[in-house]
ROTORBA-302475 format. One record per residue (C-alpha): chain; x, y, z. Coordinates in Angstrom, 2 decimals. Each point is the difference from the previous one (the first is absolute). Layout:
REC   chain         X         Y         Z
REC       A         X         Y         Z
...
***
This chain:
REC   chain         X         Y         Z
REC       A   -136.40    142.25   -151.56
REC       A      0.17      3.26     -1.58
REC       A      1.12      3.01      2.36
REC       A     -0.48      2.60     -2.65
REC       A     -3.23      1.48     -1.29
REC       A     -1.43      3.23     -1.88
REC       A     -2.12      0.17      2.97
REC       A     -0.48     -1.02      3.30
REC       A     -3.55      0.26      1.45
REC       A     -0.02     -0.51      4.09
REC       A     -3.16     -1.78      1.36
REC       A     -2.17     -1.79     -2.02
REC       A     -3.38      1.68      1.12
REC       A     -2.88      2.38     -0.74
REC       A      2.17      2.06     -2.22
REC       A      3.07     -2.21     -0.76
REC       A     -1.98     -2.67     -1.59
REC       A     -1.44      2.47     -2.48
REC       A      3.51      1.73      0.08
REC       A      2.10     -3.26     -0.86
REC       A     -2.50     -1.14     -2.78
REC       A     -0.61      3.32     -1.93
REC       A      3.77      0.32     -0.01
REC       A      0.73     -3.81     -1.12
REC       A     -2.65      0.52     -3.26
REC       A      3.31      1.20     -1.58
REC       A      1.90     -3.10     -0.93
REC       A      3.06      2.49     -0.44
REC       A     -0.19      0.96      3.75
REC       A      0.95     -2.61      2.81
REC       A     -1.49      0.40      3.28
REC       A     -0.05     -1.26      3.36
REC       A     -2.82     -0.49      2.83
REC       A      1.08     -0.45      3.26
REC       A     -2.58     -1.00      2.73
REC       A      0.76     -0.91      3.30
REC       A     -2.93     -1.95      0.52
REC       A     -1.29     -3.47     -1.34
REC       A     -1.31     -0.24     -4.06
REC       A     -4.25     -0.35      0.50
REC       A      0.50     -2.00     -3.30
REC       A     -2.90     -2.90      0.86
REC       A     -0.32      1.26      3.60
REC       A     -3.80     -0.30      1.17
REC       A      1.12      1.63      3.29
REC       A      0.59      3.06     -1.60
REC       A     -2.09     -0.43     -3.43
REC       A     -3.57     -0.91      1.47
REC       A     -1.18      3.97      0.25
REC       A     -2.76     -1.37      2.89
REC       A      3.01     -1.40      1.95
REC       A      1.80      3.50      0.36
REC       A     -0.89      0.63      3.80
REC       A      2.39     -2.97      0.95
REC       A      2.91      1.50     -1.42
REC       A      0.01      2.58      2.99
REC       A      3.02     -0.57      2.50
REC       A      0.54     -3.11     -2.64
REC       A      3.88     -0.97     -1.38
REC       A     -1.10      1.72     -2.60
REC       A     -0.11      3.23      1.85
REC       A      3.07      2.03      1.47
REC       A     -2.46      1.03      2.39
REC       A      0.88      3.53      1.54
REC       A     -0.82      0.85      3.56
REC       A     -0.86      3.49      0.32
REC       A      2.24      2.32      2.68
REC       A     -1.84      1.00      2.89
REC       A     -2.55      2.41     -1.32
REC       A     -1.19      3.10      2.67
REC       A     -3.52      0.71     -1.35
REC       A     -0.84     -3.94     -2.06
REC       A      0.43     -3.20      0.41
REC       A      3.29     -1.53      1.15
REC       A     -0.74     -3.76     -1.06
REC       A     -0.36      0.98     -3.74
REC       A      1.95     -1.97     -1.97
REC       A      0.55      1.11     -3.81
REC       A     -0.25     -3.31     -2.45
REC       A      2.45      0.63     -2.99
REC       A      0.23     -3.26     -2.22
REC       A      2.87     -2.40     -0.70
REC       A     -1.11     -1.26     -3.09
REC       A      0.54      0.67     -3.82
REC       A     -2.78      2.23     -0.37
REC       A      0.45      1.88      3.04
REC       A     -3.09      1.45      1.60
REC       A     -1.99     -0.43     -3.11
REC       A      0.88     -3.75      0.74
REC       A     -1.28      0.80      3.38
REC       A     -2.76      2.26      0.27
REC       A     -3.91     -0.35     -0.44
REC       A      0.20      1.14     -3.74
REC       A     -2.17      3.30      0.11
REC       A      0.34      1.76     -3.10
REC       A      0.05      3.85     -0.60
REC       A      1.29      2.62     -2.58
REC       A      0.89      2.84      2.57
REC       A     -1.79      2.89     -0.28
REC       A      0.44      2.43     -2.52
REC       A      0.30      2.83      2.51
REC       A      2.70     -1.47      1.74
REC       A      2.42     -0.80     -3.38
REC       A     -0.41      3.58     -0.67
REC       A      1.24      1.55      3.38
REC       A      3.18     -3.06     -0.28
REC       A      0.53      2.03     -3.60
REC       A     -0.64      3.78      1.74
REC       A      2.91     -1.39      2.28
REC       A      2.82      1.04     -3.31
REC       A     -1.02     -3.42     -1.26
REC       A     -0.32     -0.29     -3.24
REC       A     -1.29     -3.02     -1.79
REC       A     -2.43     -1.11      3.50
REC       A     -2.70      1.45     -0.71
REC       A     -3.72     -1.80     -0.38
REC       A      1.03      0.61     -3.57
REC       A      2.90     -1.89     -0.12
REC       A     -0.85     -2.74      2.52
REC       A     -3.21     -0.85     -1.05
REC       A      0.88     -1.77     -3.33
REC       A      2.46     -1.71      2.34
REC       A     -2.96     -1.57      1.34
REC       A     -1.71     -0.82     -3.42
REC       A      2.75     -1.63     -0.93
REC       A      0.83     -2.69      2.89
REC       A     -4.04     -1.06      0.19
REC       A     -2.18     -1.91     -1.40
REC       A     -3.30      1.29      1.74
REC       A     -3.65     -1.02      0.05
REC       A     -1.44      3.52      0.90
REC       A     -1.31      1.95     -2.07
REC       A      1.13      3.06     -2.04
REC       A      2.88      0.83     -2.94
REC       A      2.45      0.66      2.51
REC       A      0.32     -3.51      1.07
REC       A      3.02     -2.38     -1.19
REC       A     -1.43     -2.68     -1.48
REC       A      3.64     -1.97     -1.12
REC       A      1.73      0.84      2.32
REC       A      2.44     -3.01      2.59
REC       A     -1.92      0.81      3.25
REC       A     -3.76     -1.46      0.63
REC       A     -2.23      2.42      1.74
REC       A     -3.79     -0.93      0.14
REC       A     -3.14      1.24      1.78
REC       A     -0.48     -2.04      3.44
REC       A     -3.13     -2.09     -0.60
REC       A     -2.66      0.92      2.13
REC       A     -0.83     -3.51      2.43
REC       A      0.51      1.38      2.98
REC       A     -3.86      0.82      1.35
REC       A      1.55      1.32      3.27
REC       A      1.82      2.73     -2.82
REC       A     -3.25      0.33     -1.76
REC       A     -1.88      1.32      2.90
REC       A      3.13      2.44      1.16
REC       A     -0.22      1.84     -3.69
REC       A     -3.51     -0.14      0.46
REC       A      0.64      1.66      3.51
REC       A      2.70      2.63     -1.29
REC       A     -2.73      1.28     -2.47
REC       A     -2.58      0.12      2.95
REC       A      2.80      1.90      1.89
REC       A      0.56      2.26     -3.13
REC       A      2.90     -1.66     -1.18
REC       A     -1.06     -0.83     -3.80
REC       A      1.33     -3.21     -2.09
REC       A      2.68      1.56     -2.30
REC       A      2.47     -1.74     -2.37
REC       A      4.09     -0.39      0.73
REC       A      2.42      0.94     -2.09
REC       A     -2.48      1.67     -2.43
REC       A      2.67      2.61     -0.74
REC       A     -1.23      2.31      2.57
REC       A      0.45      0.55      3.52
REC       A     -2.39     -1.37      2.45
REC       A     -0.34      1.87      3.39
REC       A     -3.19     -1.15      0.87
REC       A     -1.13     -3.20     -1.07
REC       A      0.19     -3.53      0.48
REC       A      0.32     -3.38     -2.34
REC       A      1.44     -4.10     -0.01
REC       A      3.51      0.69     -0.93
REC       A      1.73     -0.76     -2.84
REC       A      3.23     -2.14      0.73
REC       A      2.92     -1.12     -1.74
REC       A     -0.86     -4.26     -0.29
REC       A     -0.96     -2.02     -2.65
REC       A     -3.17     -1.96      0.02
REC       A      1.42     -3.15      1.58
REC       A      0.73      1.60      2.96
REC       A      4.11      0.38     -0.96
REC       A      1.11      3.58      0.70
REC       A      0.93      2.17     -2.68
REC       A      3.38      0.93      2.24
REC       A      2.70      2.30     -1.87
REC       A      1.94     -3.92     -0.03
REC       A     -2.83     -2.02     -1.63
REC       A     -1.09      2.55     -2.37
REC       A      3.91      1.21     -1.43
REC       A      2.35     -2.85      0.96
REC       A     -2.08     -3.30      0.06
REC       A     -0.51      0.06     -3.99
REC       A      3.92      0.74     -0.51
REC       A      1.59     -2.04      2.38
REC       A      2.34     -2.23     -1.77
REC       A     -0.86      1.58     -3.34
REC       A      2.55      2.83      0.45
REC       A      3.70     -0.26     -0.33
REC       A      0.54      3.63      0.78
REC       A     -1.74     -0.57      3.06
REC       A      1.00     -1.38      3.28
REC       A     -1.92      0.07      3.03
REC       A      1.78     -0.90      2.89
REC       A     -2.14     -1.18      3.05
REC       A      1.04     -0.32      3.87
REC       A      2.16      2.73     -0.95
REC       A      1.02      2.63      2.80
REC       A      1.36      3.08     -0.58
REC       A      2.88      1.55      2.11
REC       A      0.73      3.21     -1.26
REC       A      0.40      1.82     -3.58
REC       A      3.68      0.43     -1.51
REC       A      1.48      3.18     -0.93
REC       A      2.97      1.34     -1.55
REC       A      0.15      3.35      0.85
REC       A     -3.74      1.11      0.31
REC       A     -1.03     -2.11     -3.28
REC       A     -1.96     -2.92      0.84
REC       A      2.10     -3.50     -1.51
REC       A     -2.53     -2.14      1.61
REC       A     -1.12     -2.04      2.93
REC       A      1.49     -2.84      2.38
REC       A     -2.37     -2.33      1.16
REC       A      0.62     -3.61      2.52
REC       A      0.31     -2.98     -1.90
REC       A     -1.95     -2.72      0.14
REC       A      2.19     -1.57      2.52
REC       A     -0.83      2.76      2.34
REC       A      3.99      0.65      1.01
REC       A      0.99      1.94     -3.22
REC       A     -0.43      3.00     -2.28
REC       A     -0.55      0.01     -3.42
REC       A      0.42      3.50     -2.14
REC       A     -2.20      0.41     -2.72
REC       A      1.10      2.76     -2.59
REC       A     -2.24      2.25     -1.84
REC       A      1.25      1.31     -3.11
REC       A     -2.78      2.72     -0.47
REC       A     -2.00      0.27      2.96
REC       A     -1.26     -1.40      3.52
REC       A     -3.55      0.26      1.12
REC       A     -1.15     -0.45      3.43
REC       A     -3.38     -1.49     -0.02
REC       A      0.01     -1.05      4.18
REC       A     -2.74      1.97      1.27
REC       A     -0.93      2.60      2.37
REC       A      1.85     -1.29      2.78
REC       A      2.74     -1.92     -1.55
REC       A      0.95      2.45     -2.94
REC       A      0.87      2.80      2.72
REC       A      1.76     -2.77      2.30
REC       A      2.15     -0.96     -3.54
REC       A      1.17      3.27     -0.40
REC       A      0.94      0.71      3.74
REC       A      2.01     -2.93     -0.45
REC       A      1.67      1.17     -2.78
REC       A      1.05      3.37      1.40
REC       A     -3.19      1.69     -1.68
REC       A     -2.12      2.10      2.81
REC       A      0.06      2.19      2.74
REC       A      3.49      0.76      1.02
REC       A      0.01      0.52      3.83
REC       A     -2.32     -3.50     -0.28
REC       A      2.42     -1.72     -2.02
REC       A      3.18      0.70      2.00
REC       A     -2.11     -1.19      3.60
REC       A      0.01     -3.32     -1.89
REC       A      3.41      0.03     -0.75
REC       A     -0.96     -0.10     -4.44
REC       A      2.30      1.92     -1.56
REC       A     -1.73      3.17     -1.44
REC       A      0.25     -0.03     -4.09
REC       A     -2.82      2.58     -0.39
REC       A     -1.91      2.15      2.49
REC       A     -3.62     -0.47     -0.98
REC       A     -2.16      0.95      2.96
REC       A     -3.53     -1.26     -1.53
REC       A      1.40     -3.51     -0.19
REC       A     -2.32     -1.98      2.57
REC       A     -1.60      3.58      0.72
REC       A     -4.34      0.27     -1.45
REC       A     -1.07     -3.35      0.67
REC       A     -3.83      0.19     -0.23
REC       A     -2.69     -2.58      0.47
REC       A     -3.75     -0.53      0.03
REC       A     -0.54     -0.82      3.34
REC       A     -3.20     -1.97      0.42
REC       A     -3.14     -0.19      3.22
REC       A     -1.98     -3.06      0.40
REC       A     -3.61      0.00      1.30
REC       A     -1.24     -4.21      0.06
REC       A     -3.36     -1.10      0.65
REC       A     -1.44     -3.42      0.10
REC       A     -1.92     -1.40     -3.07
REC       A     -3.80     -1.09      0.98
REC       A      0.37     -2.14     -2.95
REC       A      3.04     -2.22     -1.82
REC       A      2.36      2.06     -1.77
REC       A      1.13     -1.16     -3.52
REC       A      2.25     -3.43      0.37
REC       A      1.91      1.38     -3.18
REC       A      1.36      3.12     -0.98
REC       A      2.37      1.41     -2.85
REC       A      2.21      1.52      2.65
REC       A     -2.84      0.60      3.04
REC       A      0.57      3.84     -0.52
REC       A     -2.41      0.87     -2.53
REC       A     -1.24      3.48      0.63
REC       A      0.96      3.48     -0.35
REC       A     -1.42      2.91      1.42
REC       A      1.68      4.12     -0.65
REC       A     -1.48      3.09      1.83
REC       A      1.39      2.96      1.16
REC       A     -0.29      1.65      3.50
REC       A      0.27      3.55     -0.89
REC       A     -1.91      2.12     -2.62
REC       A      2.18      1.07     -3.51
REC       A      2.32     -2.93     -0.02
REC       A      1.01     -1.40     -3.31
REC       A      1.11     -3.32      0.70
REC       A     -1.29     -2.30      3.10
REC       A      1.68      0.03      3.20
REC       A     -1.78     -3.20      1.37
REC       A     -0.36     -3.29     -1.60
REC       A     -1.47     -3.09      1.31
REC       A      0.63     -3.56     -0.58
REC       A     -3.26     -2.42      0.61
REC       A      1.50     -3.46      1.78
REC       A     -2.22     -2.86     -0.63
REC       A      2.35     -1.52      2.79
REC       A      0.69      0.41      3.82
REC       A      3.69      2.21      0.31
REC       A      0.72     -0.11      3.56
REC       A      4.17      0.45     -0.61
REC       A     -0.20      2.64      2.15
REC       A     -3.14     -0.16      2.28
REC       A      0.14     -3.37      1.29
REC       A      3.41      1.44      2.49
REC       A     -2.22      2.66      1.93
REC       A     -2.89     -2.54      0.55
REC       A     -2.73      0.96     -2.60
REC       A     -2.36     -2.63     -0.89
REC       A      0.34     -2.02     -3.24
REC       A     -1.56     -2.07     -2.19
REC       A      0.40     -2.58     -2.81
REC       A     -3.16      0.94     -1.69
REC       A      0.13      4.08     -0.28
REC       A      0.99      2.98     -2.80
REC       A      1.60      3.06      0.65
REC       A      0.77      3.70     -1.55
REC       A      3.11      1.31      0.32
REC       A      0.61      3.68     -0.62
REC       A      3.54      1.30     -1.16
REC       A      1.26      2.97     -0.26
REC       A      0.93      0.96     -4.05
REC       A      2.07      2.87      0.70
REC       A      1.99     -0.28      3.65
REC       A      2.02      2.71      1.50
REC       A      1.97     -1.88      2.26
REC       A      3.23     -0.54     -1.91
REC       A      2.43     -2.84      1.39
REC       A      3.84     -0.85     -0.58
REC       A      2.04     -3.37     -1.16
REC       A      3.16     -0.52      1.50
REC       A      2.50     -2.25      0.59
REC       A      0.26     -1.99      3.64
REC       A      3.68     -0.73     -1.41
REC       A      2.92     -0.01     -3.09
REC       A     -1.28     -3.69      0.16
REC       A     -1.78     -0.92     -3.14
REC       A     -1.92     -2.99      1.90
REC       A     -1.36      2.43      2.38
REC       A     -3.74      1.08     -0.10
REC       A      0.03      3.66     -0.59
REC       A     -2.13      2.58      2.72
REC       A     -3.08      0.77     -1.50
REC       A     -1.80      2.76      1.25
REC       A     -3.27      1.10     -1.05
REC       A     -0.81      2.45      2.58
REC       A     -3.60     -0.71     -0.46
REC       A     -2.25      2.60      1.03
REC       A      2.28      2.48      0.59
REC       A     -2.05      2.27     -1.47
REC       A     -3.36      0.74      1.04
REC       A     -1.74     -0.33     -3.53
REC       A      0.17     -3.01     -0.34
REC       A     -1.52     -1.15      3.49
REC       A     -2.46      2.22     -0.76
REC       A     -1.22     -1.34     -3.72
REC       A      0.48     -3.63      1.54
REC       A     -2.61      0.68      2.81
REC       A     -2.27      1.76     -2.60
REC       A      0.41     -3.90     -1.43
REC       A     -1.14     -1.95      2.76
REC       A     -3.31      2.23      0.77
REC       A     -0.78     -0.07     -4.09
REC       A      0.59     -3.56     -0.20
REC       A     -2.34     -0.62      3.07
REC       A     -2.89      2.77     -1.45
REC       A      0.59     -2.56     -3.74
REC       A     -0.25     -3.28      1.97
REC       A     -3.39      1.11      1.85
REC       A     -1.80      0.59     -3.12
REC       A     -2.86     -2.36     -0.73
REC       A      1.94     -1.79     -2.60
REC       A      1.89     -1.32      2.34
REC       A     -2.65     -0.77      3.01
REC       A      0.45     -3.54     -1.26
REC       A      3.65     -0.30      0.44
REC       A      1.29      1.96      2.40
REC       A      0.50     -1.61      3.66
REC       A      1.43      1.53      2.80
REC       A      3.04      2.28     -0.36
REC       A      2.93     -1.82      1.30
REC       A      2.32      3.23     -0.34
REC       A      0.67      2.21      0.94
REC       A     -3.61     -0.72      1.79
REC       A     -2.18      1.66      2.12
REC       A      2.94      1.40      1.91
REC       A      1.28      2.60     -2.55
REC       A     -2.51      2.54     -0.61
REC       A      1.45      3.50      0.07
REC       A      2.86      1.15     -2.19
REC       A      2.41     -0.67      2.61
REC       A     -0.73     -3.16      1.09
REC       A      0.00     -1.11     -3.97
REC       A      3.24      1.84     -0.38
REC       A      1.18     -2.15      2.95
REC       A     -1.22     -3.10     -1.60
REC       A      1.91      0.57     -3.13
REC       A      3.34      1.56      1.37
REC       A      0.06     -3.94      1.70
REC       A     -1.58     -2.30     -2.91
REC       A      0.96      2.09     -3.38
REC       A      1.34     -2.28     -2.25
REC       A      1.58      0.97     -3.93
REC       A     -1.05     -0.55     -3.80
REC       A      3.78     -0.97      0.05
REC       A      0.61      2.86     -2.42
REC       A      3.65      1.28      1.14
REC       A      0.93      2.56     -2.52
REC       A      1.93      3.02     -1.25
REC       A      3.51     -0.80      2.10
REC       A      1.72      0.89     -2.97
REC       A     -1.76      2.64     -1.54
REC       A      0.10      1.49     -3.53
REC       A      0.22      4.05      0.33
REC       A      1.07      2.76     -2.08
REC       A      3.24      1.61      0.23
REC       A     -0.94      2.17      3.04
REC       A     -1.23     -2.45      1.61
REC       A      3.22     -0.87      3.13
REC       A     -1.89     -3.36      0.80
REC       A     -0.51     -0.75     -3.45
REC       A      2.00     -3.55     -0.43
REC       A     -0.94     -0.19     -3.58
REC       A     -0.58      2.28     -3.20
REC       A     -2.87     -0.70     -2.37
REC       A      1.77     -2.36     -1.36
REC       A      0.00     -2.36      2.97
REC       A      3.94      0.75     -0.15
REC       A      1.89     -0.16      3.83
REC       A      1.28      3.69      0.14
REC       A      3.77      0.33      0.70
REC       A      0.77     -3.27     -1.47
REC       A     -0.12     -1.41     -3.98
REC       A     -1.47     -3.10     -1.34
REC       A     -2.02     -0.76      2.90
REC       A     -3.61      0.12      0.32
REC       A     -2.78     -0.61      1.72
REC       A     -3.70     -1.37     -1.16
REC       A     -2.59     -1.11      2.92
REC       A     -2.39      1.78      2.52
REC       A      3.05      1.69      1.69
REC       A      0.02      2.41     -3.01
REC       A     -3.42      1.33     -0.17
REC       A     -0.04      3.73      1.44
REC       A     -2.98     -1.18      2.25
REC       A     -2.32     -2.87      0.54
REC       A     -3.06     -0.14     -2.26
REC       A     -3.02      0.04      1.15
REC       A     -0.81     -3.56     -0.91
REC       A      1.67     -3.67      0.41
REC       A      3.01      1.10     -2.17
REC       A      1.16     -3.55     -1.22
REC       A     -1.16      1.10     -3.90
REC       A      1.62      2.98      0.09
REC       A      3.60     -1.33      1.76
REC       A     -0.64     -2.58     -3.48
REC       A      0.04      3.40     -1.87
REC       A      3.24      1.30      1.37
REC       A      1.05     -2.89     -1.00
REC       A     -1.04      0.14     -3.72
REC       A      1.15      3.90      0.48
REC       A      3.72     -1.06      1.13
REC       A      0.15     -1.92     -2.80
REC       A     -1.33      2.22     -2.43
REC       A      2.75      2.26      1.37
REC       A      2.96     -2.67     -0.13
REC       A     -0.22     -0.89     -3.40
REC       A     -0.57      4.09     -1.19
REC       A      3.38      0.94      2.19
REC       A      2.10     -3.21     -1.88
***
């Protein structure tokens, strides 16, 4: 096999995928993918979009306990996928431009070329969408359509969120939604396949590339250096006792994720010093916001019981979107809701609240948290699961919007509309009524969109925790970057699979400009 490439892209997921094939349209340009996990090449485990709650605490998830959290829940466990197509292999396949408002503070941040101005053709350009407007992508590798509107028990919730005051308003119009509710749009084709980062950018050139190869079951180690210029990365070999080096002649990208980019770097000798040297990794460059910023959208449930039978079929059984805000003059919502046509007891069923097989459920996140957690390493041990901290509700705002959630989803679910649907609430129940026995509720049962982001964040130059410049470049190093959700400055407001695509397309874009 060939050890040498122009570039080397690490982790074949969200980003990578779109990273490896933008890269490889060159026929000039040889690249290679590495993935640790399986290919999802004719893989209806991973492919059937419906399916995609089974993959949780599956082999196809690395599956991250949570450190013991003082103010959330302890049993949280943070699903990160193990599959070519990373989370966007993974996930449930909601599909949103970010809002404008938050692209322009990344750009107020000193960087230039994130704005809503530059991003948003990003997004034109990987979709083909079914909504309306001249915005839209119509050509584009990724398949994003309009949820079709079967599910009666979703009917009569819009129905109740415009009784409620909360009007029907269309998603990713191009403008930023802070009160409003609508079906989703998601990334899947009509069959029912996902429209993952893998199956929309690798799937149709697999095999049809010679200046591409994606490697699969492919584990990194740790990036090579000479001197502080990246040469490339050694990852185990397929017989699990050696390592191979892969060399990049131009440039190595690492495309691991929130959790696993930051651990990569640690490895490496890339993060906070005093950290580094506890470990026993030899420190190559101090870079303090390595494994520092990670946000998340951590997510309530309130369940009731159906009176009637839910839907027997779903695109992905999370259909619904609701935004609001809970405090006068905001710009952009700071509480979103996702409709369940499904029972999610994953974290209620431990502290004995009732369940059901039969029920539907809201479950309010918060858009914007406070509480900021850490990655680090448990040891120099690649093989080890790194310490991931969220520190989840460490800051009183975000308790606060989340219990704002739970009373507006109960004041939406007793609206006529929904008289002929809603059963009894199975919890947080009777037992929860004032704002500290919710609070109490949710410090226990909170679960997470499973949004991990910004551990390696882009920042301007006077920025100290800034890992990256605009350019996604690792500061005090050459030729190594980074392109995933560790980069963004913060966590959009919305499920941010889309927009981790368009750092992809972005890195690229930047890769071939820099040659």
């Amino acid at each position: 096999m060939n050890e040498e490439f122009d570039y080397v892209v690490v982790g074949g997921g969200t980003a990578g995928s779109v990273v490896a094939a933008r890269l490889s349209e060159d026929p000039g340009v040889t690249v290679c993918l590495l993935e640790a996990g399986p290919s999802d090449v004719d893989d209806p485990a991973v492919l059937r979009l419906n399916q995609w709650m089974g993959l949780l605490e599956s082999g196809y998830d690395w599956d991250y306990l949570v450190e013991p959290q003082e103010s959330g829940n302890s049993f949280l466990r943070h699903a990160r996928a193990k599959v070519l197509g990373g989370c966007s292999s993974h996930n449930s396949c909601i599909a949103f431009w970010a809002p404008a408002e938050d692209l322009d503070e990344w750009a107020s941040f000193g960087l230039d070329g994130w704005s809503a101005e530059d991003v948003f053709p990003l997004y034109k350009r990987l979709e083909t969408n079914d909504g309306p407007g001249e915005h839209h992508g119509r050509s584009g590798p990724v398949t994003i359509r309009s949820v079709p509107p079967r599910d009666p028990a979703g009917a009569a919730l819009l129905e109740a969120c415009e009784q409620a005051g909360i009007p029907r308003t269309e998603f990713n119009s191009g403008s930023t939604v802070t009160h409003g509710a609508n079906w989703f749009q998601i990334n899947a084709r009509e069959d029912g396949t996902r429209s993952s980062a893998s199956v929309s950018y690798l799937h149709p050139i697999i095999g049809k590339r010679s200046n591409l190869d994606i490697r699969t079951g492919a584990r990194a180690k740790r990036l090579t250096f000479e001197g502080k210029r990246c040469t490339g990365v050694e990852y185990l070999a397929p017989d699990l006792i050696h390592g191979i080096e892969l060399k990049a002649r131009r440039e190595v990208i690492v495309s691991s994720g929130a959790i696993d980019t930051p651990k990569l770097l640690m490895l490496s000798g890339i993060g906070p010093a005093e950290h580094l040297r506890e470990v026993g990794v030899e420190v190559l460059h101090d870079s303090p916001g390595v494994g520092a910023n990670l946000q998340d959208h951590p997510e309530g449930l309130i369940q009731w019981d159906a009176k009637q039978p839910m839907v027997s079929d779903s695109t992905q059984w999370w259909e619904i979107g609701i935004f609001t805000t809970t405090e006068d003059g905001l710009d952009r919502p700071d509480l979103m809701f996702h409709y369940g046509s499904v029972p999610f007891d994953l974290n209620t069923l431990r502290y004995g609240y009732p369940t059901t097989e039969n029920g539907f459920c809201l479950t309010p996140n918060v858009t914007r948290s406070r509480s900021h957690g850490t990655v680090r390493l448990r040891t120099r041990d690649y093989r080890d699961k790194p310490k991931v901290d969220p520190r989840y509700f460490t800051d009183p705002h975000d308790i606060r919007v989340m219990t704002y959630g739970i009373k507006l989803a109960r004041e939406i679910v007793a609206q006529p509309a929904m008289a002929a649907w809603a059963g009894t609430e199975l919890a947080p129940g009777a037992g929860a009524r004032t704002d500290d026995e919710i609070a109490d509720y949710l410090r226990k049962t909170h679960n997470t969109v499973y949004h991990p982001s910004c551990t390696a964040k882009m920042g301007g130059d006077n920025d100290p925790n800034a890992v990256l410049d605009a350019r996604l470049r690792v500061r005090g190093v050459s030729n190594l970057r980074v392109a995933d959700g560790s980069a963004m400055p913060f966590l959009v407001a919305v499920n941010p699979c889309i927009t981790t695509m368009a750092i992809g397309e972005k890195c690229a874009d930047m890769l071939k400009e820099d040659a």
